[in-house]
Structures are given as C-alpha cells and as structure tokens.
C-alpha positions as CSV (number, residue, x, y, z in Angstrom):
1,X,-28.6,-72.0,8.2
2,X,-28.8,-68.9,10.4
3,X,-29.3,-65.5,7.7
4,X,-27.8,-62.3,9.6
5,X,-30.5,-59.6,10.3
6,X,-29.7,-57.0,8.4
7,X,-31.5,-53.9,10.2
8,X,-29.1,-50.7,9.3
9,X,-28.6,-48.2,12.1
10,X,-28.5,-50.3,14.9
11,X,-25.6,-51.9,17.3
12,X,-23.8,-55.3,16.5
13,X,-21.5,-57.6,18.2
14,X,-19.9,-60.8,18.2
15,X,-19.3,-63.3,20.5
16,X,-16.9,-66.3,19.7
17,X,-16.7,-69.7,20.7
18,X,-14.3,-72.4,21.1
19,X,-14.9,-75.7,22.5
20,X,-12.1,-77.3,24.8
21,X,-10.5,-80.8,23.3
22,X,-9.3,-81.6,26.4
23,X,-12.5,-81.7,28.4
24,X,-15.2,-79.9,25.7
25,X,-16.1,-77.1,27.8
26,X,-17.5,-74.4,25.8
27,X,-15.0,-71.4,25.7
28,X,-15.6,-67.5,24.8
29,X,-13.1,-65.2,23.8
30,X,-13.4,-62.0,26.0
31,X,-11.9,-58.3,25.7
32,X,-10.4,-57.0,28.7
33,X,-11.5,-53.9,28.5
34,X,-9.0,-50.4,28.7
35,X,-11.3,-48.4,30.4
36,X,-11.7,-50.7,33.5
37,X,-9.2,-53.5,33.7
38,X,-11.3,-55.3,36.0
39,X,-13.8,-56.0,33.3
40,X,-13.9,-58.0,30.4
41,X,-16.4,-57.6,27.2
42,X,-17.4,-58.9,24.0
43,X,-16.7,-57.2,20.5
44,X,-19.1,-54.9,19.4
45,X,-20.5,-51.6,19.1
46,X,-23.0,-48.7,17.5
47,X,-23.0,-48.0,13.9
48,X,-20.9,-46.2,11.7
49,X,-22.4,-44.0,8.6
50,X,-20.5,-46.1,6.5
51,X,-22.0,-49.7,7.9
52,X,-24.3,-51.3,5.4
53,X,-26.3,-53.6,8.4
54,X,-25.7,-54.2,11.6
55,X,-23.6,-57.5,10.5
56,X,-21.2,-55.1,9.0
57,X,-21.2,-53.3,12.5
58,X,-20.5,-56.3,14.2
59,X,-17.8,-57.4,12.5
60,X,-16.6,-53.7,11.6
61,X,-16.5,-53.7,15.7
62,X,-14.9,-57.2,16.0
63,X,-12.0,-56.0,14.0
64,X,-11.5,-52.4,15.3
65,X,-11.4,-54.9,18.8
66,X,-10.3,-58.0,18.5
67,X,-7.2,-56.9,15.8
68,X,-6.9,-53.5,16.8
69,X,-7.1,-51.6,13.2
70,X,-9.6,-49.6,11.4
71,X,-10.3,-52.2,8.3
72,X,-12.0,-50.1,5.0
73,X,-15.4,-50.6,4.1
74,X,-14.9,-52.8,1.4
75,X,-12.9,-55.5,4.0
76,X,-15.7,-55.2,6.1
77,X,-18.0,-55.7,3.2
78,X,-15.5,-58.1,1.7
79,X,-15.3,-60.3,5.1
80,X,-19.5,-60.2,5.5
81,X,-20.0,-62.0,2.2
82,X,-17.8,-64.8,2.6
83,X,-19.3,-65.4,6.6
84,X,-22.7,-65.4,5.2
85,X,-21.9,-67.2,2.1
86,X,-19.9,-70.0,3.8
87,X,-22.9,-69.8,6.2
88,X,-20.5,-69.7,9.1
89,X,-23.1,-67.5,11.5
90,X,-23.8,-70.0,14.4
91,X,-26.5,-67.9,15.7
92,X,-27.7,-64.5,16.3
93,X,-29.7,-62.8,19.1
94,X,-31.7,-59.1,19.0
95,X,-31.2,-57.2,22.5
96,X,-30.6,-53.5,21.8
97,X,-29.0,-54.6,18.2
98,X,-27.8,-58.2,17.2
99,X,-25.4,-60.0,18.0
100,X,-23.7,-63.2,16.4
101,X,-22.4,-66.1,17.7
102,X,-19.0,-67.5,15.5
103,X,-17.2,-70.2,15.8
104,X,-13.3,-69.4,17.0
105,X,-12.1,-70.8,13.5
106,X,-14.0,-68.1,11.8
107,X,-11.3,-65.8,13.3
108,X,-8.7,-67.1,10.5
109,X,-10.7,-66.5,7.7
110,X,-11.3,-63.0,8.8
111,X,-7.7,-62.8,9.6
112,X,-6.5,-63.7,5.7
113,X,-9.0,-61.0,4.9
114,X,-7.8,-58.5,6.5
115,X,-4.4,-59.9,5.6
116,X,-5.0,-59.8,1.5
117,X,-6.7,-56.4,1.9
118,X,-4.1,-54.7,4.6
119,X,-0.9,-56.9,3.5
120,X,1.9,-54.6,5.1
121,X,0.0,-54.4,8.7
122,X,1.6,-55.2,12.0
123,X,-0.9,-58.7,11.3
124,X,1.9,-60.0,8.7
125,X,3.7,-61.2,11.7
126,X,1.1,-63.9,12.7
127,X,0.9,-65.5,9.2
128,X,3.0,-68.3,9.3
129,X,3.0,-71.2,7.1
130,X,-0.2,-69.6,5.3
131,X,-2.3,-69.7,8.6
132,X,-2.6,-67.3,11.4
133,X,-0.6,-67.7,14.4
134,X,-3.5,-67.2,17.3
135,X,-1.7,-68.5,20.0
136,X,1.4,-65.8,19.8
137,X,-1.3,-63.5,18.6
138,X,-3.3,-63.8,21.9
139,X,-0.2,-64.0,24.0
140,X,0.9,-61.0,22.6
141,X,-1.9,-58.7,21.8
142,X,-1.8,-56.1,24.9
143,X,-2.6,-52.4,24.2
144,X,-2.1,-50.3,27.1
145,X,-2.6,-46.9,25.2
146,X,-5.7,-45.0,26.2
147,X,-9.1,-45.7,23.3
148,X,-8.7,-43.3,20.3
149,X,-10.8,-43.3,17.4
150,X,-12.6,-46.5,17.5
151,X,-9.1,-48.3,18.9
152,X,-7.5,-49.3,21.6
153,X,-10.7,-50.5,23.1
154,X,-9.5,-53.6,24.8
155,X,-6.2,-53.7,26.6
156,X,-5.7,-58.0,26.1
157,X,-7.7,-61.1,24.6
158,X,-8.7,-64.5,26.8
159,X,-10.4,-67.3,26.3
160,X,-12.6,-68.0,29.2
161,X,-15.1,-70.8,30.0
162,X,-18.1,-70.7,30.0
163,X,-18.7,-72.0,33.1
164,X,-16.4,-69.9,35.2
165,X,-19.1,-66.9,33.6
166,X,-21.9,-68.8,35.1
167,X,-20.6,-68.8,38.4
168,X,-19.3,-65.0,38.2
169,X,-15.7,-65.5,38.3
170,X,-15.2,-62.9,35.8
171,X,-16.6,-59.5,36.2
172,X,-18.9,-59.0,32.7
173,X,-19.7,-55.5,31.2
174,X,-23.2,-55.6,32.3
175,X,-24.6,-56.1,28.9
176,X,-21.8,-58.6,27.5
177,X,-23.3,-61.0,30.8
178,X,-26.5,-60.5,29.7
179,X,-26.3,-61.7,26.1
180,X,-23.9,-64.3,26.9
181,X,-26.7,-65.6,28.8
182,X,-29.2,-65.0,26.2
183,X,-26.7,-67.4,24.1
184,X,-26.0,-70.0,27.0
C-alpha cells in the first residue's frame, strides 16, 4: 500500500491511468491546456492556504481541472480520506512536489463526492443510473473561456497512450513529460 506524503506547502498533481481492453496499452488522461492549445498537461498545481498536504493540493487541483469547479475544503478533505482509506493511490513520485498516480476508476468515486457534496452542479447531468457518465462527460467537457480564478485551466480532456508520449506525438508541458516519465 502506497501512504500519500503529506508535506504541507508544496505542489501536487495527479496523473490517471487507464489500461486499453482492446490491446492493454497503458492510457493517461491529459488536459489540453487553454493557454496553449498545442499542449496538453496533467492535473495539478501549488498550494492553497486552505490545503491540508500536498495530497489535498493534488486533488484540490484535479478537481478545479479535470471537473472545472472550485470544490470546498471539506470535499477535498472528504475525497482524500476515502482515496487513502480505500488505499486507491497507485503510486507517488516527489519532483518539485508529489504527484500521484490513480487508477481512471478512481475518477467515479471522486465524481459521487463531489456529487453528494455539490448536488445541484452542472455534474448532475453525467449521473446516470447511479454512476457517472465519463464518456459524454469527456466528449463534452470543452471550456473555451479564458483561466479565472483557479478555472478554466484546461480547454478539453483525452485519453492518450502512453506510447504515442514516448515517441513525442503529443507536445507535453515540459514538466507534465518529465514526471510521466518518472512514472513510465
């Protein structure tokens, strides 16, 4: 079992992971990033005042990036417990912060977090028959809207190979190619 660092103060981030049923590829889902729409990212960021470790600013981050809302403390504190006590931290890595590698299933259990905690948000949409609805989510998760306040970070969500990273066919923020490579 991996136990999340829990330094205060310093950046976290998240990288997910997916492998492919049809040929089991390892997959990543990337950020494509509003500032540059020629490169993609992971999810993560520096601390907030209000971030209890750096595990609570990675996945303070991840939400802020991935779902595009500003969850409360208490989610994010809410959504750190059950990760660490359903042990569902693949890995972590320290380089200028930590960051932790989940599993792409984890993303539904954050989702019915934020869900219980946030219940009239624009999310409600993607909860169908008590699960969340990734693929229209991904699909349709495009924010074209300049970053304000901790949003609008990253313009749409993919899920890229691993492989085609390895052989540069997707122009990485420089330090998003450098820990992907520290975790592959």
């Amino acid at each position: 079992m991996v136990f999340p660092i829990m330094k205060k103060n310093i950046c976290g981030g998240i990288i997910i992971t997916k492998t492919n049923n049809i040929n089991n590829n390892i997959e990543i889902i990337m950020g494509k990033t509003n500032n540059n729409l020629n490169t993609y990212e992971n999810f993560g960021g520096h601390p907030s005042p209000s971030d209890i470790s750096c595990f609570h600013t990675a996945i303070r981050e991840f939400i802020e990036e991935f779902f595009n809302i500003i969850p409360t403390p208490e989610s994010v504190n809410n959504i750190c417990n059950i990760l660490i006590n359903k042990s569902l931290i693949i890995a972590q890595i320290e380089f200028c912060g930590v960051s932790y590698l989940i599993d792409f299933s984890t993303i539904e259990i954050i989702f019915i977090s934020l869900i219980n905690d946030i219940p009239n948000s624009y999310l409600q949409k993607y909860f169908i028959n008590n699960k969340f609805d990734y693929n229209s989510f991904l699909i349709n998760r495009i924010i074209t809207d300049k970053p304000y306040n901790g949003l609008n970070e990253i313009h749409s969500l993919h899920i890229i190979p691993i492989s085609d990273i390895q052989h540069n066919k997707y122009k990485l923020r420089r330090f998003s190619k450098k820990i992907i490579n520290l975790f592959f």
